[in-house]
N, C-alpha and C positions, 0 to 999 in steps of 0.2 A: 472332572468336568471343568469345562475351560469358563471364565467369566473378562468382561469386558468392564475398567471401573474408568468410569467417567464421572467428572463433576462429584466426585465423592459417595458417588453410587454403584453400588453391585448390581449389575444388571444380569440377568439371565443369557446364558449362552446361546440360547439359540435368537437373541436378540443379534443384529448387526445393525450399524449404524450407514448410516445411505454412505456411495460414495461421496456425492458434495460435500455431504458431515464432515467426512472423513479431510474433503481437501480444505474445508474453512478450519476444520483443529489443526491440522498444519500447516496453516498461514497464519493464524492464532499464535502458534509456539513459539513462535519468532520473535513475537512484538519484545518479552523482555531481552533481546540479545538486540534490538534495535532503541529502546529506551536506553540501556548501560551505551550503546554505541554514542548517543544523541549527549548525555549524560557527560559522558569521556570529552565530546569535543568539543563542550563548553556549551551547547545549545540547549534551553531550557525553554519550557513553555511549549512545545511540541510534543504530541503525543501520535504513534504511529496509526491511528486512525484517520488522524488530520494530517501527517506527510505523504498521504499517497495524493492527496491532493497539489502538491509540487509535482508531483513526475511530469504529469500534460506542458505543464508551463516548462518545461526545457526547452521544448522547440521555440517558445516566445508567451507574450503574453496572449491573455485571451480574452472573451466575457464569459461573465458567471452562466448563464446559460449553454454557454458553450462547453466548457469545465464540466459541468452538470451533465451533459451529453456525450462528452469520453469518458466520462468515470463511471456512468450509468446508474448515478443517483438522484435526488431532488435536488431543484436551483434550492431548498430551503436548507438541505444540509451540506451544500457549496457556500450557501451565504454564513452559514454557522461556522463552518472551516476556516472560511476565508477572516472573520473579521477576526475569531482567536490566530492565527497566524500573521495578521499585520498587526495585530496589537503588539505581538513577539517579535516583530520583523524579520517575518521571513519573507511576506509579498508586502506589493504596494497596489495601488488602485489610483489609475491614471486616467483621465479626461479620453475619451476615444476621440481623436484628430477627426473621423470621420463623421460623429454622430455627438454633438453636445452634450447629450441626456447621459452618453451610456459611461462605463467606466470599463477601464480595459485589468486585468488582476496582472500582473508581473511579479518576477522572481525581484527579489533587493540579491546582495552579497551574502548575507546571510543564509538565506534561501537555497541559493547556491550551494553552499557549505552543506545546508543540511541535505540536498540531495546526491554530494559527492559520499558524506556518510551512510547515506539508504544505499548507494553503488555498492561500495566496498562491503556493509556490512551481509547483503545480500548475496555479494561473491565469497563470502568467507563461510555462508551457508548451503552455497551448492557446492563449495569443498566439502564440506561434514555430510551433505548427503551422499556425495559420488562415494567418501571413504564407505557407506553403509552401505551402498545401494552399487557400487561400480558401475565404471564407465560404461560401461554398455546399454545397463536396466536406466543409469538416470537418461541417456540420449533418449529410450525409447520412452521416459517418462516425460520429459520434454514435447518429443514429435504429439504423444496422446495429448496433452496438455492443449499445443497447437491446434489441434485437429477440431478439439471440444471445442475452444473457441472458435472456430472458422464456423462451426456449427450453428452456433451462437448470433452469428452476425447479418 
């Protein structure tokens, strides 16, 4: 009898976990090979819940509503991100040239840094998957991937 242990629990086999489950514990698994990465390049204060919040700001800066709106969270856990990551400096918060009131979030050097380390650590992960999964099954794991999102949108 086959069983599934998750979270330190024996669960019965004829229990299966949703796909989503399935794809948030493998995005999950990662976070300590993305902490040791963060760790390794001297970036501290950063934790990988809070660097997915850099990725949007590559193309440039933005407003926290905005941020909020690519990432498909709340502006309140955009503003929670954001101020523990400038405290860190990894962004800044800049006067919007166009609008007095507003503030625009930008990457600092730092910032930077920590997203060249989410690149790399990221690709040294779809390495260890393609070795499990081969080239073939991860493409086609990929295209699903894409597909669900397009769904999504």
């Amino acid at each position: 009898m086959a069983h599934f242990v998750f979270m330190r629990r024996v669960v019965d086999a004829d229990w299966k976990p949703t796909v989503p489950a399935l794809v948030n514990m493998v995005a999950a698994a990662g976070a300590p090979h993305l902490r040791a990465a963060f760790a390794a390049a001297g970036l501290d204060g950063i934790r990988p819940a809070q660097a997915v919040v850099l990725v949007p700001l590559a193309i440039g800066g933005l407003h926290a509503s905005d941020l909020a709106d690519r990432l498909r969270v709340s502006r309140q856990a955009v503003a929670q991100a954001v101020t523990a990551l400038e405290r860190h400096g990894y962004v800044t918060r800049l006067p919007d040239p166009v609008d007095a009131r507003a503030r625009i979030i930008e990457l600092t050097p730092r910032g930077r840094q920590a997203l060249r380390v989410m690149r790399a650590n990221a690709l040294d992960l779809e390495k260890r998957w393609q070795q499990v999964l081969g080239e073939q099954r991860l493409g086609g794991f990929r295209e699903t991937l894409i597909i669900l999102l397009s769904a999504e949108t």
